[in-house]
C-alpha positions in Angstrom: -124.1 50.8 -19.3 -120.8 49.3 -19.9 -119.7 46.5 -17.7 -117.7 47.6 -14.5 -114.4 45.7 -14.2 -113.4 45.1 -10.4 -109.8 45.8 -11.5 -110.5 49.1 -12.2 -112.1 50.4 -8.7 -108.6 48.9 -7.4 -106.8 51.9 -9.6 -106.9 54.3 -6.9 -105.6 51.6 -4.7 -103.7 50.2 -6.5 -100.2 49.9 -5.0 -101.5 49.9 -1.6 -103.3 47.0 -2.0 -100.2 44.7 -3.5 -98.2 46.1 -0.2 -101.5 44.8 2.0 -101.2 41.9 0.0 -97.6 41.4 1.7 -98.8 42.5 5.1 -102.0 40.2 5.1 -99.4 37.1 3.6 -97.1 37.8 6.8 -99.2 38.4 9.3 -101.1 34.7 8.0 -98.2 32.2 9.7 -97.8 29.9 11.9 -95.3 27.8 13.1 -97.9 24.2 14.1 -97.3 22.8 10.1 -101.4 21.1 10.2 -102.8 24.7 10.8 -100.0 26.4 8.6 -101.1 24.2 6.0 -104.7 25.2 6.1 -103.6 28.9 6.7 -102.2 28.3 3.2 -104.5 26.6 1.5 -107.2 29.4 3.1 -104.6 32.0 1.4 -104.5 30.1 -2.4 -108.2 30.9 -2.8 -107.9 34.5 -3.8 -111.8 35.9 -3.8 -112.7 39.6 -4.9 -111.0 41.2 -1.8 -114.1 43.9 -1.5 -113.9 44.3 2.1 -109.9 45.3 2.1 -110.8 47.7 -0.8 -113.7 49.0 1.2 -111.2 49.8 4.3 -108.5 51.3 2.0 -110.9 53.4 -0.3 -112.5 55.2 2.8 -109.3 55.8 4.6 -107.8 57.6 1.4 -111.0 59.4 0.9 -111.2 60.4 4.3 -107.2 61.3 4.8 -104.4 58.8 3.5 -103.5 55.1 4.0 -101.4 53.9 6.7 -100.1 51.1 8.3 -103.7 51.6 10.4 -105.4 50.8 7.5 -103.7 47.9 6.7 -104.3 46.6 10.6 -107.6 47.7 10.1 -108.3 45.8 6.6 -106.7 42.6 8.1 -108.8 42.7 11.2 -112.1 42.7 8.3 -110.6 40.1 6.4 -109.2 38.0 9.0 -113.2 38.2 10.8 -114.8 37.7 6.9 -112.6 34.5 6.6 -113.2 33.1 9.9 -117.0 33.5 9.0 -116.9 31.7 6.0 -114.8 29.0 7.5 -117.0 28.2 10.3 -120.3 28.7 7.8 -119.2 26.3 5.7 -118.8 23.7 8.8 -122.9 24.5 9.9 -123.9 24.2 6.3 -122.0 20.7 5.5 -120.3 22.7 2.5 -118.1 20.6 0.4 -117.2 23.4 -2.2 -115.9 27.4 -1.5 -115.2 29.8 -4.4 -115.1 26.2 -6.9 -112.3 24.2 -4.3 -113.1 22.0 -1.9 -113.6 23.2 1.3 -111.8 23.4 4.0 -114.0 21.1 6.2 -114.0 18.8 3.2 -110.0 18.2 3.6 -109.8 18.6 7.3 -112.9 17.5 8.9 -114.8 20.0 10.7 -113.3 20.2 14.0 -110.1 21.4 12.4 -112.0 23.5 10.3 -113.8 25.2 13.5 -110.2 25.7 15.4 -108.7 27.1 12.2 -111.6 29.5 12.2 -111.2 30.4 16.1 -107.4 30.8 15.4 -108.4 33.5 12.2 -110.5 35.7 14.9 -108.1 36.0 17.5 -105.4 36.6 14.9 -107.6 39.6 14.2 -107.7 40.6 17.5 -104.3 40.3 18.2 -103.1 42.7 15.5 -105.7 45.2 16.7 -105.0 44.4 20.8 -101.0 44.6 20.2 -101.1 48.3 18.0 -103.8 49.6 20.9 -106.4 49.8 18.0 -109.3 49.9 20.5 -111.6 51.6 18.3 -111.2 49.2 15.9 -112.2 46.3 18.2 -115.6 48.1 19.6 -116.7 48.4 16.2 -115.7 44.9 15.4 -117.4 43.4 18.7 -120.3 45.1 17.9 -120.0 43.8 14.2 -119.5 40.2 15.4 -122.5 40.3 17.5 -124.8 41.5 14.9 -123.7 39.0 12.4 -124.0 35.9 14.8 -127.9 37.4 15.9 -128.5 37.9 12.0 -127.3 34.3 11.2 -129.7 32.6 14.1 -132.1 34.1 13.3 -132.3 33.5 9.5 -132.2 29.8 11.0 -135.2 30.2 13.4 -137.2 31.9 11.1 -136.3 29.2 7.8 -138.0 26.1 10.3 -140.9 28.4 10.9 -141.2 29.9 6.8 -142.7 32.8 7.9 -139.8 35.7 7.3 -141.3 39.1 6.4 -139.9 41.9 4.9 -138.9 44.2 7.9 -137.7 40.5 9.3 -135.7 40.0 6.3 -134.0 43.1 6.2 -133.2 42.7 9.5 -131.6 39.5 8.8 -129.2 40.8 5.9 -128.6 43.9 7.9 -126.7 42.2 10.6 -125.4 39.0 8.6 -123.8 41.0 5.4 -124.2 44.8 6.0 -122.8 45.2 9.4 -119.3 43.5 7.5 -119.7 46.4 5.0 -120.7 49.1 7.1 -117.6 48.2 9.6 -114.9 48.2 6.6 -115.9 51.5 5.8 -115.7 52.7 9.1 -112.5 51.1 10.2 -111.1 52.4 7.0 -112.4 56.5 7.6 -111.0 55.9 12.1 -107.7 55.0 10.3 -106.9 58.4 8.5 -109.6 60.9 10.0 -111.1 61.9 13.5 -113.7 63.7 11.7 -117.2 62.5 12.9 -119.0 63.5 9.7 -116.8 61.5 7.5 -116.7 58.6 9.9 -120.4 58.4 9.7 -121.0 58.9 6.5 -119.0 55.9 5.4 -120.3 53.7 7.7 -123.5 54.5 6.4 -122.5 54.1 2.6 -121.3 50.3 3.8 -124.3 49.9 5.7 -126.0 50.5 2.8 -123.6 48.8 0.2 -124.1 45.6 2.0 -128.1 45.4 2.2 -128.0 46.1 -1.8 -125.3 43.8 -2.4 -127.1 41.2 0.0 -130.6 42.2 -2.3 -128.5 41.0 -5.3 -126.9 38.0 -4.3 -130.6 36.8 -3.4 -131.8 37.8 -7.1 -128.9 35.9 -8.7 -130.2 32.9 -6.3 -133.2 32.9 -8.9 -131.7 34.3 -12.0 -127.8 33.3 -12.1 -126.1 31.3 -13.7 -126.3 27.7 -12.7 -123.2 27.4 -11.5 -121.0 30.1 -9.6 -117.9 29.2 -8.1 -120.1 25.9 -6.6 -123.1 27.5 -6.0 -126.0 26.0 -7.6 -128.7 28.2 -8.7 -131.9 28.1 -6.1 -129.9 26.9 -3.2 -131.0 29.2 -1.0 -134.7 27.5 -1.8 -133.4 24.1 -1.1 -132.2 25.3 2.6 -135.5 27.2 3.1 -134.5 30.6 3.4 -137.0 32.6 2.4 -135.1 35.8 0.7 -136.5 38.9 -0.9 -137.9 38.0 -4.4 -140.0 35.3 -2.9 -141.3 36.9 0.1 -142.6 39.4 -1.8 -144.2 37.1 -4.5 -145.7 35.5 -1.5 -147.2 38.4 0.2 -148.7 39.6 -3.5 -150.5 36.0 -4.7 -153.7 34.6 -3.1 -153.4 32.3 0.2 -154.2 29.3 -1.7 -151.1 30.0 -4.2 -149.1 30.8 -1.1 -150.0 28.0 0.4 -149.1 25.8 -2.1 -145.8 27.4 -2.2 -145.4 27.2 1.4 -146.0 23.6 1.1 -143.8 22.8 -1.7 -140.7 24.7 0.1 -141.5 22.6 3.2 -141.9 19.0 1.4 -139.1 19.8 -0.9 -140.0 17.2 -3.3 -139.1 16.6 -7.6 -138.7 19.9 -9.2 -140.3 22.7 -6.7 -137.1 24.4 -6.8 -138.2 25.3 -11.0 -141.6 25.6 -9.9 -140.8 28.4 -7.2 -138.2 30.2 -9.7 -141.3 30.7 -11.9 -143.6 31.7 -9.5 -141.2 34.5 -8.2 -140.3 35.6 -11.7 -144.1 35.7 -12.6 -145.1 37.5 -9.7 -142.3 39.9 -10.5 -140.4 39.5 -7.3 -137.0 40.0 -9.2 -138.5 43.2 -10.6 -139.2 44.5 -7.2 -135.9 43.2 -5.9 -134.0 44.9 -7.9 -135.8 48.4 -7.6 -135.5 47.8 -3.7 -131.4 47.3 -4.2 -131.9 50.3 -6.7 -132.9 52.4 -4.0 -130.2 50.8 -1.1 -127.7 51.9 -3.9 -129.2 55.8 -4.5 -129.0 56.1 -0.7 -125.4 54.8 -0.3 -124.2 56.9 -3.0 -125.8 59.9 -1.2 -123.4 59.3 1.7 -120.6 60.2 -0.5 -122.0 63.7 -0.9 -119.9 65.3 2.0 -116.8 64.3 0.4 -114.9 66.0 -2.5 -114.8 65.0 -6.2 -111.3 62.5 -5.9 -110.4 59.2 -7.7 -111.6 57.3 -4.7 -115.0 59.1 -4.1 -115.5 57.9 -8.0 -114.1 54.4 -7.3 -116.9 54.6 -4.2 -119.6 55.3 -6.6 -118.8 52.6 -9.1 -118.7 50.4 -7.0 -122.2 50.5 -5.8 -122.7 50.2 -9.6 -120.7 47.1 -9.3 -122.7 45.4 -6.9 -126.3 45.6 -8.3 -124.5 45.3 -12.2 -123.0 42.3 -11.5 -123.9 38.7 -12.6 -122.3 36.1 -10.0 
């Protein structure tokens, strides 16, 4: 299979995303020059911009884009950005998408209020166009991603996430996200129920197989992705798909030598534990699982008719569990 370039699931898009571009950019101000600065410098790091696609790809497969969608896409965005902001302040990060971090220039408690300020920017838009349904979903969606995140932590000092736990876990951190942009994006041109669903179950969906992948390139990546070094997620002791299930399928004196070597973390384990999940086939069985979150996510789409978006849909599930960073 060919390699899917990102630039061309935009096509459909295309011009609608450079005039969100311009709505995102002017909506993104403020007149205190520390925290326009930051807003700025927050703006300069351009990442893939899947969760604006997301909103605008439903909303013209469910009807046609308007300036609702573009509320609705910066309300996403503004949230996703706030998140990754205030992540990088709890995980000490000194790098984001190969820059430094904002918490690295401005010390965390700027970092934090600049974070704050993104989220009630969100809210505003949606509070002053009387977007109401926009900001149930997105409570909801906030919720889920903060009980997600804690518990990831409680369960990473115990080591002892299961399956059904994990999925839990990346079903409120990362899929909720999804699930809401494709929701937001069908409320914005439809009122039809059936639609509405069905793409909030396609990002529902998206989101645990793109999740599933991001935890397979944590064993198999490239050492180096826009900062991230390969096994990180071992070295903070989050216990993530591949490895869980390697550890469910040895014998408890292998597990518990694993266990121990994630707990001490001393010399190389991190090489020593990216062997014992590739040996136990846990990226094999990874990938079938985000296989399967991608057939059923597709199959959502079925309801809709054959259009350039509903392709741009499918490819990008492709997208997700194709890609290699």
């Amino acid at each position: 299979m060919n390699k899917i370039n990102l630039n061309e699931l935009q096509n459909p898009v295309k011009h609608e995303l450079v005039e969100f571009s311009s709505f995102f950019k002017q909506r993104l101000v403020s007149d205190k020059k520390i925290l326009d600065y930051a807003l700025r410098f927050i703006l300069s790091q351009k990442g893939k911009r899947i969760r604006p696609l997301l909103v605008l790809l439903s909303a013209k497969i469910s009807g046609k884009i308007s300036e609702r969608s573009f509320r609705g896409a910066s309300l996403v965005e503004l949230l996703h950005t706030a998140t990754l902001v205030h992540d990088d302040v709890v995980d000490e990060a000194e790098k984001r998408r190969g820059f430094p971090s904002l918490n690295k220039i401005w010390g965390n408690k700027i970092s934090v209020l600049v974070g704050d300020f993104l989220l009630s920017k969100g809210l505003m838009i949606a509070v002053e166009n009387n977007d109401f349904d926009f900001l149930k979903t997105i409570t909801n969606t906030v919720k889920r991603m903060s009980e997600g995140e804690l518990l990831q932590i409680y369960k990473a000092k115990k080591l002892d996430i299961n399956e059904e736990t994990y999925f839990k876990i990346i079903s409120d951190k990362t899929a909720s996200l999804f699930s809401t942009c494709c929701e937001i994006g069908a409320l914005s041109a439809t009122e039809n129920s059936e639609k509405i669903e069905a793409l909030k179950n396609y990002g529902e969906y998206l989101g645990i197989a793109f999740q599933i992948k991001d935890d397979i390139l944590d064993f198999i990546g490239k050492t180096k992705v826009f900062g991230k070094v390969q096994g990180g997620d071992i070295k903070e002791k989050k216990l993530t798909l591949p490895l869980i299930y390697a550890l469910e399928n040895c014998d408890v004196s292998k597990r518990n030598k694993m266990i121990k070597l994630i707990r001490k973390g001393k010399n190389d384990f991190v090489g020593e534990i990216i062997s014992f999940v590739k040996e136990s086939n846990g990226i094999v069985y990874s990938q079938n699982i985000a296989e399967e979150y991608s057939a059923k996510a597709k199959k959502c789409l079925d309801v809709f008719e054959d259009s350039d978006s509903k392709t741009s849909l499918i490819k990008l599930v492709n997208y997700v569990i194709k890609r290699d960073k």
